[in-house]
C-alpha positions as CSV (number, residue, x, y, z in Angstrom):
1,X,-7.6,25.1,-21.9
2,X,-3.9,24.8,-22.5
3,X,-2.9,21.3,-24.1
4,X,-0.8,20.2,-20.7
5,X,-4.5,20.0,-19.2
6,X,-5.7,18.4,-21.9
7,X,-2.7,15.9,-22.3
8,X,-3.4,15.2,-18.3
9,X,-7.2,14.5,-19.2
10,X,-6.5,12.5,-21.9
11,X,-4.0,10.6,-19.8
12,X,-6.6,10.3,-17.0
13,X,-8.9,8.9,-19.5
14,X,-6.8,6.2,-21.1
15,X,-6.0,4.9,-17.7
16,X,-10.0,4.8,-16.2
17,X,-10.2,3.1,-19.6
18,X,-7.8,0.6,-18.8
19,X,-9.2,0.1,-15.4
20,X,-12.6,-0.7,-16.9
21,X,-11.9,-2.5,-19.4
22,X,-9.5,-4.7,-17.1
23,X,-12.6,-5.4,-15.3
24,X,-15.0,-5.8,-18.5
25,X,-13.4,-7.9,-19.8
26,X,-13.2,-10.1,-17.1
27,X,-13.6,-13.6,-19.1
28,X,-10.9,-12.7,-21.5
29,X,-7.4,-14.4,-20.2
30,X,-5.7,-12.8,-17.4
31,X,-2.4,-12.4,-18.9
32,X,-4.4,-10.0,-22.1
33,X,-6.3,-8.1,-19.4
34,X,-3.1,-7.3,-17.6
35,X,-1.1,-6.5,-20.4
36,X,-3.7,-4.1,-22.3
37,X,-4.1,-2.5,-18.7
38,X,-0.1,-2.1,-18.3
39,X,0.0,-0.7,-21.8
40,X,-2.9,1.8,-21.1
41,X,-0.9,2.8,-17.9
42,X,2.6,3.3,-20.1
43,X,0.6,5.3,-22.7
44,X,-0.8,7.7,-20.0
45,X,2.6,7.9,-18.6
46,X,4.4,8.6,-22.1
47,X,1.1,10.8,-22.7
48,X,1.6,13.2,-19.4
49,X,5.4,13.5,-18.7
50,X,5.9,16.1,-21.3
51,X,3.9,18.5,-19.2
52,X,4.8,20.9,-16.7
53,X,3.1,18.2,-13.6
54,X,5.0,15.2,-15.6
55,X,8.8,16.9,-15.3
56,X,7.7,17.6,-11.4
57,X,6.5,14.5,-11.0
58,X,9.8,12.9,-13.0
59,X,11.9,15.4,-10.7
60,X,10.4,14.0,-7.5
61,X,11.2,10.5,-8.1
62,X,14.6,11.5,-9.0
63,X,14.9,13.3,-5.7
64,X,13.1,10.3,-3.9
65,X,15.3,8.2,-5.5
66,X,18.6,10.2,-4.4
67,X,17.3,10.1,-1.1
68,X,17.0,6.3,-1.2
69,X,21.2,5.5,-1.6
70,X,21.6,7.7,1.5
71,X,19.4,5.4,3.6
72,X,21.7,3.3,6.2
73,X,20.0,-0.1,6.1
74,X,20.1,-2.3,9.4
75,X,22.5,-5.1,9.5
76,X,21.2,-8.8,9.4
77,X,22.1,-9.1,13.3
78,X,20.1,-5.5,13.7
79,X,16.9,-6.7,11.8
80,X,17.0,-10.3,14.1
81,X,17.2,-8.7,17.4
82,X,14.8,-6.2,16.5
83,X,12.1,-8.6,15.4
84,X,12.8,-10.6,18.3
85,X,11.9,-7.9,20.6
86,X,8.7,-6.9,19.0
87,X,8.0,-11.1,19.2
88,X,8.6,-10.5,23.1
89,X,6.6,-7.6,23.5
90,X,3.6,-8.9,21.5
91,X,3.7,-12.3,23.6
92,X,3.7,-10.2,27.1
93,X,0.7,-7.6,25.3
94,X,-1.0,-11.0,24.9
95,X,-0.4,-12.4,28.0
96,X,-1.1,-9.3,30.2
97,X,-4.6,-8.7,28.0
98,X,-5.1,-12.5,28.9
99,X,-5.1,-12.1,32.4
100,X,-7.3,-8.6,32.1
101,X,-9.8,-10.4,30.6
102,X,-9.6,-13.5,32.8
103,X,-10.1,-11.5,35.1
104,X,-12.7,-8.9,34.1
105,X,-14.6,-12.3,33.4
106,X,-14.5,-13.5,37.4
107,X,-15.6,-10.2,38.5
108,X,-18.5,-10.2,36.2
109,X,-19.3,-13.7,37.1
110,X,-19.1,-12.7,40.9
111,X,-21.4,-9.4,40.1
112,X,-24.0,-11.4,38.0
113,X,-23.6,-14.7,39.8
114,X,-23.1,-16.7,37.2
115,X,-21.6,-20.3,38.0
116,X,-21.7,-21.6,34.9
């Protein structure tokens, strides 16, 4: 076994360790729990990025990252009248599954004859 497996199963380990003990000691204070659990989580990370999978993993993010800044975000005016659409459409979705069922309802009442 070459050690970048075993730095990745030791890395594993530490963080199911910090995952269990998060919830084993679940009457310790919150603020410990999360705390030992973000510090198991950093020493996996600091544990694993040496290895061959850590500098891929370090080189995705990087590349995610890059591709991030090129992202054109929608303007203020864009993101209104886009929500406002969807608003529009969900109301008339509502209203025309509304009627269906209103409707499905009186036929099945007719069928059955149901007058209650």
């Amino acid at each position: 076994m070459t050690a970048d497996k075993l730095k990745l199963i030791l890395a594993m380990l530490i963080i199911v360790s910090g995952i269990g003990g998060f919830y084993y000691f679940g009457d310790k204070a919150e603020l410990i729990r999360w705390a030992a659990l973000l510090a198991a989580i950093a020493i996996a990370i600091v544990l694993a990025a040496p290895t061959a999978l850590g500098r891929e993993a370090w080189e995705f993010i990087k590349g995610a990252r890059l591709e991030l800044r090129k992202v054109i975000w929608p303007t203020k005016k864009e993101t209104m009248q886009v929500t406002l659409v969807v608003a529009v459409m969900v109301v008339l979705v509502a209203v025309y599954m509304w009627v269906i069922d209103w409707g499905l309802h009186k036929i099945v009442k007719v069928i059955t004859g149901y007058t209650g």
